[in-house]
Each structure stands twice: as C-alpha cells, then as structure tokens.
ROTOR-287836 format. One line per 2 residues: number of its first residue (from 1); their letters; for each residue x, y, z of C-alpha. Coordinates in nm, 3 decimals, decimal comma, always signed. Each point is the difference from the previous one (the first is absolute). Layout:
NUM> A> X/Y/Z  ...
This chain:
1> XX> +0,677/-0,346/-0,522  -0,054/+0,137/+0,352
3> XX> -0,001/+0,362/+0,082  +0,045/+0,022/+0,312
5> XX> +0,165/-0,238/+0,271  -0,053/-0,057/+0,382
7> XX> +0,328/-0,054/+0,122  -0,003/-0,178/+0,373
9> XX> +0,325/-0,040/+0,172  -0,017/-0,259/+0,312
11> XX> +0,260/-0,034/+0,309  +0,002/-0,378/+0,007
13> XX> +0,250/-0,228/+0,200  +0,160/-0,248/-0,237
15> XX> -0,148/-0,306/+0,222  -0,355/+0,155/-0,100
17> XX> +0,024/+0,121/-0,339  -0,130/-0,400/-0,173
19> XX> -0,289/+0,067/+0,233  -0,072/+0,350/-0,154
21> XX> +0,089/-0,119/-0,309  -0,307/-0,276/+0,040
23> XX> -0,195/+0,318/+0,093  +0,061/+0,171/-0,386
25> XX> -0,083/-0,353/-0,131  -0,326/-0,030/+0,129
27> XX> -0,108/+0,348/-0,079  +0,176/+0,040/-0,290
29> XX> -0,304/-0,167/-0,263  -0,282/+0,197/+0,195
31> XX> +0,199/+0,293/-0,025  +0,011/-0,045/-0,365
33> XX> -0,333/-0,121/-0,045  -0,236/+0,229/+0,250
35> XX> +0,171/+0,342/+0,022  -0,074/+0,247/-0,209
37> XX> +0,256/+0,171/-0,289  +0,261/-0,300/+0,125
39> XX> +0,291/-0,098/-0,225  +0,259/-0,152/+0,194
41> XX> +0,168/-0,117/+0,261  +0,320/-0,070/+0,120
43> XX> +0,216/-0,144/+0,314  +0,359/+0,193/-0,006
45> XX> +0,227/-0,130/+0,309  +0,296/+0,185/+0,074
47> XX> +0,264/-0,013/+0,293  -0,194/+0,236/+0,144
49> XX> -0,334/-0,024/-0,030  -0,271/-0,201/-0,229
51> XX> -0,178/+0,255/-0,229  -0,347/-0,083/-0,209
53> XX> -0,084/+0,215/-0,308  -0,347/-0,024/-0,125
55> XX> -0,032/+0,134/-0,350  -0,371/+0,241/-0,043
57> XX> -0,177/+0,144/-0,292  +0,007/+0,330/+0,219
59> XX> +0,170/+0,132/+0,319  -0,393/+0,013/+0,155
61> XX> -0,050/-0,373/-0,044  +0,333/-0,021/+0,188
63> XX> -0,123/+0,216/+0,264  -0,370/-0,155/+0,020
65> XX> +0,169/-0,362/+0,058  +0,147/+0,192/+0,305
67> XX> -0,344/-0,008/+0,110  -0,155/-0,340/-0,152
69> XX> -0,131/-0,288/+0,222  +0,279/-0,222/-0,160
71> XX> +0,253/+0,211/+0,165  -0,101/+0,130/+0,279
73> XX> -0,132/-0,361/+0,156  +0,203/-0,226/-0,195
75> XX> +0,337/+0,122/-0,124  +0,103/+0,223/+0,343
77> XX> -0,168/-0,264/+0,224  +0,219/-0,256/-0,132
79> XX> +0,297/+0,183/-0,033  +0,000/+0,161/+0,355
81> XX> +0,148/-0,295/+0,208  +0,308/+0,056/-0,221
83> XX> +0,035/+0,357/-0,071  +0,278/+0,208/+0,223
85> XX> -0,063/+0,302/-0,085  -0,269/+0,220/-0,169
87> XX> +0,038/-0,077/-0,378  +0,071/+0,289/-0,232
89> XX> -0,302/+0,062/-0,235  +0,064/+0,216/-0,336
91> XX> -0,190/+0,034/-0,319  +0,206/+0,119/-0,281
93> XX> -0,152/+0,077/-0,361  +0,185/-0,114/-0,285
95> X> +0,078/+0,306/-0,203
C-alpha cells in the first residue's frame, strides 16, 4: 500500500488529452519498473483538467522522481507540446 502519492494536475485541451494520454502509456511500465519506492499510477480526467496520481513507499521517493532522468527528459518533454498551463505538483502522505 503506498504512503505517499504525487498528485499532478495538467491543463489539457480536450483535442489533446488521447495524445497525453499516449504519453502516461508509454511511461507508465518504466515508471513502475525503474523508479524507486513506486506503487502506482493512475490517469484521472476530469472536465477540467487530467490529473495522474503515482502511489510511493514514501513522500521522498515522490519528491526524488521530481528529479529522475525519466521525468525530467521523458515525461515533461513529452508532455510540454500539450500542457496550457504550469501543472500543479503536490505530495500528500497518507495518514
């Protein structure tokens, strides 16, 4: 069971949100597989927004992925072309 989640909430136009979507696909397993204390991850689409919640085995996993090669080159290179805005980024602990 995670104990801490990475909560990233996306401004994405509905025409671009299957392309982002293709983004959490392809990162998705090397998420999973490469990062350390990873649990989880999830695609949540709203009206609004699109949200991903990654599930860690501690809030400093969550906030050493912040820094990892697989996000930093891959994840917010890929996801630029379609963001809007500046995502919201929040690590909550599970209590």
């Amino acid at each position: 069971m995670a104990k801490a989640y990475l909560q990233i909430s996306l401004k994405i136009d509905q025409a671009d949100r299957a392309k982002a979507a293709g983004v959490y696909t392809q990162y998705k397993a090397p998420f999973l597989d490469t990062i350390k204390g990873a649990i989880s991850k999830e695609l949540l689409i709203r009206e609004e927004d699109v949200q991903v919640l990654h599930g860690f085995a501690s809030a400093d996993d969550a906030k050493a992925y912040l820094s990892s090669d697989l996000f930093t080159s891959d994840v917010v290179v890929a996801l630029k072309p379609y963001l809007k805005d500046t995502p919201d980024i929040r690590i909550y602990i599970v209590a």
